[in-house]
N, C-alpha and C positions, 0 to 999 in steps of 0.2 A: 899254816896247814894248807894244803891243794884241796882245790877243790874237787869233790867226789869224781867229776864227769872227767878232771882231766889223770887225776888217779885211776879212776875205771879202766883207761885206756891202754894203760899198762899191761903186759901177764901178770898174773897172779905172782907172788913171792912164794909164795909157798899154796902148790895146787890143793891138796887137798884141804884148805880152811875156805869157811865160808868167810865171803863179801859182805860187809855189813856199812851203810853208810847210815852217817849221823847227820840228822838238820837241826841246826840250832836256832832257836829264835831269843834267846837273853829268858826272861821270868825267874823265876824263885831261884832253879837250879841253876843259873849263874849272878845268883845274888855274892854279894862280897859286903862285912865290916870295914869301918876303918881302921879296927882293931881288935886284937885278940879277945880285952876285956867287955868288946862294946856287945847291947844286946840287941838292936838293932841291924838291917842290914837295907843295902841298896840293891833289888834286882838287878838284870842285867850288866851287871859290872865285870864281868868275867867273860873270858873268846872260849870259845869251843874248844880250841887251839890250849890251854890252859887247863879247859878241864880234865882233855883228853888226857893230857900228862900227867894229871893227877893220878891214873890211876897205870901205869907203866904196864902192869900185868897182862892188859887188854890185849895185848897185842898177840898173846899168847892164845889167846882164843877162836880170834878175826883177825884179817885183813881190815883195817880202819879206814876210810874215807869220812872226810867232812867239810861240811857246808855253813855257814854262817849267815844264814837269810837276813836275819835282824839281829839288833839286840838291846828288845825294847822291857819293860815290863808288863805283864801281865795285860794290867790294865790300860797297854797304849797298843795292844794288839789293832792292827787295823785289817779293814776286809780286804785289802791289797798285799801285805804280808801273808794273810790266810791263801788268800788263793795263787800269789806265787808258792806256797808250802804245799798246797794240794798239787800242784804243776808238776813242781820238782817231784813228790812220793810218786806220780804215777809215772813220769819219765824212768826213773830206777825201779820202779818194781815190772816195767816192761824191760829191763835188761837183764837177760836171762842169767849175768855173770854174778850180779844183786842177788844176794842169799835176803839181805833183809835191810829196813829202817826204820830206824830210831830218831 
């Protein structure tokens, strides 16, 4: 998946939908089993990239951009991830072409 800033650069595919980029950091929402029956799972085991396509429809709403900061669990967040994640959300939400992030 490209990275937001250098998708952003592009024109729009289609003008009138909003810009939406995604930052990912791994945690629950990309936890993965090693099996369908298991009930356990492992955070961060899943790319952005991955999820994204899980859901195909999306595209039909936004323009998708995404980012893959980290992809740690939860509890290995460090205050160095945090504050490249705060970085990045203000970089994009100072560009006016950013409808939004997730």
């Amino acid at each position: 998946m490209a990275a937001a800033d250098t998708q952003l650069t592009q024109p729009p595919r289609n003008p009138g939908m909003p810009r939406v980029a995604i930052l990912a950091t791994g945690g629950t929402i990309a936890g993965a089993a090693d099996g369908n029956l298991q009930a356990g799972y492992t955070s961060g085991r899943m790319t952005l990239g991955a999820i994204i396509g899980a859901v195909p429809e999306i595209s039909q709403l936004a323009e998708i951009s995404g980012e893959q900061l980290a992809n740690v669990g939860s509890q290995d967040m460090t205050f160095d991830i945090l504050q490249a994640l705060a970085g990045r959300v203000n970089t994009l939400l100072a560009d006016k072409r950013v409808s939004g992030v997730v």
